[in-house]
N, C-alpha and C positions, 0 to 999 in steps of 0.2 A: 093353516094359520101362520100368519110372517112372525117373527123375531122383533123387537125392538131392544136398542143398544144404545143409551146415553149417555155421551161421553166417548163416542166409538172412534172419535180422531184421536184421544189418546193413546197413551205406551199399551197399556191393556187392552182399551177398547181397542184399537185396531188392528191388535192382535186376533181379538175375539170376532171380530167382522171378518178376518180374511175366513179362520176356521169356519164358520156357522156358512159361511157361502162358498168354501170349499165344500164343504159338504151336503148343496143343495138346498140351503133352508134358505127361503124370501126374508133376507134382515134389512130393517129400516134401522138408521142413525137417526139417532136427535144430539143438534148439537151446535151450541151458539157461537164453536170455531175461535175463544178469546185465548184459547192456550192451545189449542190442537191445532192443525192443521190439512185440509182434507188430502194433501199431497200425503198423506202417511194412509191413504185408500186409493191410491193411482191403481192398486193391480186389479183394484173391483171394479174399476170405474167401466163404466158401459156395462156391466153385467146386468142381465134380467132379472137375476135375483136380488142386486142392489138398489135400493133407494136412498137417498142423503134428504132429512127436515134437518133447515137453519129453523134454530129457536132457542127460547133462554129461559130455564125451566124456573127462574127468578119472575118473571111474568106470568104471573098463574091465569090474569083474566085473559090472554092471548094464547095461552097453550093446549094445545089439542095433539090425542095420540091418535095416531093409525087403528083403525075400529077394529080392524082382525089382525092384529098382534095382541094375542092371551098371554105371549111368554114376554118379558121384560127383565133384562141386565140393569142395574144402575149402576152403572159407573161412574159418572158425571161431578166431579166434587176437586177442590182444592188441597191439591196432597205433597204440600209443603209444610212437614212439621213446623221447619221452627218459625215463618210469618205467626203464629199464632202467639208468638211472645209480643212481638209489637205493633200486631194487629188482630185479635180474636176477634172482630165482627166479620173478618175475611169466613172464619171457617164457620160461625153461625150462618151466615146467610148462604155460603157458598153448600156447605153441606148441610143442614139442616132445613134449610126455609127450604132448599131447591127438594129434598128429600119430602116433602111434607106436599108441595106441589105436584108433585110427580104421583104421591099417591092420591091424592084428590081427583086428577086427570086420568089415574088408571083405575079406579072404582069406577069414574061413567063411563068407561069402554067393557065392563066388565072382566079385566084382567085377569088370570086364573093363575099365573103363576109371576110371581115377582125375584130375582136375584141380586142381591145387594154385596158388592166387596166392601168390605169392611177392613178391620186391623188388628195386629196384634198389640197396637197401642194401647187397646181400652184395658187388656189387662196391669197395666202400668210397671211398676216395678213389684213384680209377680215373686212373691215367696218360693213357691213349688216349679220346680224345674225337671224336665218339660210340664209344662203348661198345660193343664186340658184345657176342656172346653166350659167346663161345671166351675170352676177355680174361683172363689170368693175371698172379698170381694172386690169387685172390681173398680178400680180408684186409677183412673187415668192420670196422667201429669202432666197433661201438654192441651192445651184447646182442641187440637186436630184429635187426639182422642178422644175427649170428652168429644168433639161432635159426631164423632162416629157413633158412639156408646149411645148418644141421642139420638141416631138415625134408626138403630137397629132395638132401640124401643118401638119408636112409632111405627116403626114396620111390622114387628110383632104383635103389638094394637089392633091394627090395620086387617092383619092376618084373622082374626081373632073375630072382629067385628064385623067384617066384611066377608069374609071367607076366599080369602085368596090365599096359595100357596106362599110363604117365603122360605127362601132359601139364604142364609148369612156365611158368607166367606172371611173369617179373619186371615187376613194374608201375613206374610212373614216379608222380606224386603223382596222385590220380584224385579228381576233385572233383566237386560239384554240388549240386546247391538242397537238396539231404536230408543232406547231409554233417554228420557229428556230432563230428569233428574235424579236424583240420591248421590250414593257417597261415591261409585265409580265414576259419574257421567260427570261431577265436581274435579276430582284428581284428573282427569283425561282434560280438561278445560285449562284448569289451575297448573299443567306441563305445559300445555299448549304457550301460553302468555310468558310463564317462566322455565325453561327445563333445570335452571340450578336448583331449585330449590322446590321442596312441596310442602304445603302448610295442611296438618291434619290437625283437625278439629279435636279437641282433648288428648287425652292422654294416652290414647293408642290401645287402650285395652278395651274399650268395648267390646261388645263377644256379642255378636248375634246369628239368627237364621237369612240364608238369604237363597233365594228360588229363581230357578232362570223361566226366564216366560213362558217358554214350549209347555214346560211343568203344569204352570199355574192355568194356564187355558183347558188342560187335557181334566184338571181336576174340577174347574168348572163345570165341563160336560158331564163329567164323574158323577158329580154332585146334584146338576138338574136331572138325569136321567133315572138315576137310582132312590132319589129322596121321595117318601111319600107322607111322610108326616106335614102337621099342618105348618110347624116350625121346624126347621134343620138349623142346626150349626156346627160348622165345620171351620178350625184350624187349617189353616192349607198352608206349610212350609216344608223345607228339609228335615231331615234327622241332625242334624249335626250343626257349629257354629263355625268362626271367623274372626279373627279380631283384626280391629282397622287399619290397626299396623301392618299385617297379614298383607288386608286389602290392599295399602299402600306399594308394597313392594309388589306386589303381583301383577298391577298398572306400569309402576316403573320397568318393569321388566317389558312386559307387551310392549310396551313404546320401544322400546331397546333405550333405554334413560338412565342406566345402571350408576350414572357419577351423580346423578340426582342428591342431593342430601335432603332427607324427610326432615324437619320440624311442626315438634306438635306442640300445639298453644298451653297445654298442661287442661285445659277448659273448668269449667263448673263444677259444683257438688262433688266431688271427689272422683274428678275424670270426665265426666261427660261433654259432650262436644256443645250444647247448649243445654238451655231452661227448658225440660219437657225432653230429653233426651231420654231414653230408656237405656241401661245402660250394657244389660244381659237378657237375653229372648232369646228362647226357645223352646218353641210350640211341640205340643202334644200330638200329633198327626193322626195316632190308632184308627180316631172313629173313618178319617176317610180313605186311611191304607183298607180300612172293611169294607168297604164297597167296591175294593177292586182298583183303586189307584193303587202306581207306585213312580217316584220320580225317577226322571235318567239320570239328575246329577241331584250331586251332594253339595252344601253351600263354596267347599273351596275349587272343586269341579265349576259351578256357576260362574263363582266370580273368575278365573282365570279366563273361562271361556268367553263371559262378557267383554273382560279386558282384552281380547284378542281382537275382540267382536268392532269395539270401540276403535281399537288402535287401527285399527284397518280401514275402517269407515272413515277415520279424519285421514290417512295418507290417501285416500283415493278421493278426498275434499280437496286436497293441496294439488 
């Protein structure tokens, strides 16, 4: 039975495409290519076990899945927190309507297993530190949350009604050398244009998790192989945090930018970088260190390595 991956031009999806046909498995892409690009699958391309569907899982009455793909990744969705301040219909339709499509399209193929990444957003500004996965209740602050937190109802509906497996990944910030946004792939841009100066977004103390992508792919497999319940959910970050400051110097440094001077804009609500910023995160991991994951890096391991990752990739652009 093939794999389907939507959303597999992205940071993650095309991470998860190389893996799944490294390893032999028939994965099909769905994917409308409006922010991916298929050059981020050039090393699959020609492989027998790749196939690439252009489609746009916004058009429900043109959308059709591959008949023997049972397993399904979603990935597919708009993951730019903060547009959802001065645009939330971006992440309603982008993640929710395309979310609801998808599973409509994967009941009449008879789907048997469904994988949704999800966020640590939905838990919002989380009381209990670390975070499980049970943690009440859950009061997201940002639209991109809230449409996740709506994804992974209907998915669990779905589940329920339909009898398909799902499987829920809340991620922690997931980075690495092909990453197309967040808070490194911003700083490595924001030098690029000025090296005197770098403009971080609040007041520097944000503290969160953050996961380098090898990580977050090997815990996916973790998680579809080992889960047999009819609902799973799993936390997938590091043990440990970062603060943006941290992050900042750690970029300056990889560039070798060391006369840089940082200014941070002081931001919103008492530090945060925008409206729906979460300020401190970090996830609970246990349930999926029990299954036999465990990461290689820790989040200030992550981030340096990305920053290396980054700073190298734009000197061999130049």
């Amino acid at each position: 039975m093939g794999v389907l991956v939507t959303g597999g031009t992205g940071f993650i999806g095309s991470n998860l495409v190389h893996r799944l046909v490294a390893e032999n498995e028939e994965t099909h892409v769905l994917d409308n290519l409006s922010s991916g690009k298929l050059e981020s699958l050039e090393r699959v391309k020609g492989n027998p076990k790749f196939y690439f569907h252009k489609a746009d899982l916004l058009q429900r009455e043109n959308l059709s899945l591959p008949r023997d793909c049972k397993t399904i990744y979603h990935l597919a969705a708009n993951p730019e927190v903060r547009v959802g301040f001065t645009n939330p219909e971006v992440h309603f339709s982008q993640n929710v309507v395309t979310t609801f499509n998808l599973l409509e399209a994967a009941r009449k193929i008879d789907a048997e297993t469904l994988l949704f990444t999800s966020t640590s957003t939905v838990y919002g500004d989380a009381r209990a530190m670390p975070t499980p996965e049970d943690y009440s209740p859950l009061e997201p602050i940002s639209m991109y949350g809230a449409s996740k937190l709506a994804c992974e109802s209907i998915m669990i509906s779905y589940a329920h009604t339909y009898g398909m497996r799902t499987i829920i990944y809340r991620l922690a910030n997931i980075i690495g050398a092909d990453s197309t946004h967040g808070v490194i792939f911003d700083f490595v841009n924001k030098l690029l244009n000025d090296p005197s100066r770098l403009e971080v977004l609040g007041d520097g103390t944000q503290n969160k998790s953050y996961l380098h992508i090898s990580d977050c792919i090997s815990a996916m497999l973790v998680g579809q192989g080992a889960s047999r319940e009819r609902v799973s959910v799993y936390n997938v970050g590091s043990q440990d945090q970062i603060e943006v400051r941290d992050i900042a110097k750690a970029v300056v440094e990889a560039m070798d930018m060391q006369s840089t001077k940082l200014e941070f804009t002081g931001g919103v609500d008492n530090g945060r970088g925008w409206k729906g910023d979460v300020k401190n995160m970090l996830l609970d991991v246990s349930k999926i260190l029990g299954l036999g994951w465990e990461p290689r890096y820790g989040s200030v391991e992550a981030v340096r390595l990305t920053a290396k990752e980054l700073a190298r990739g734009v000197a061999y652009q130049k």
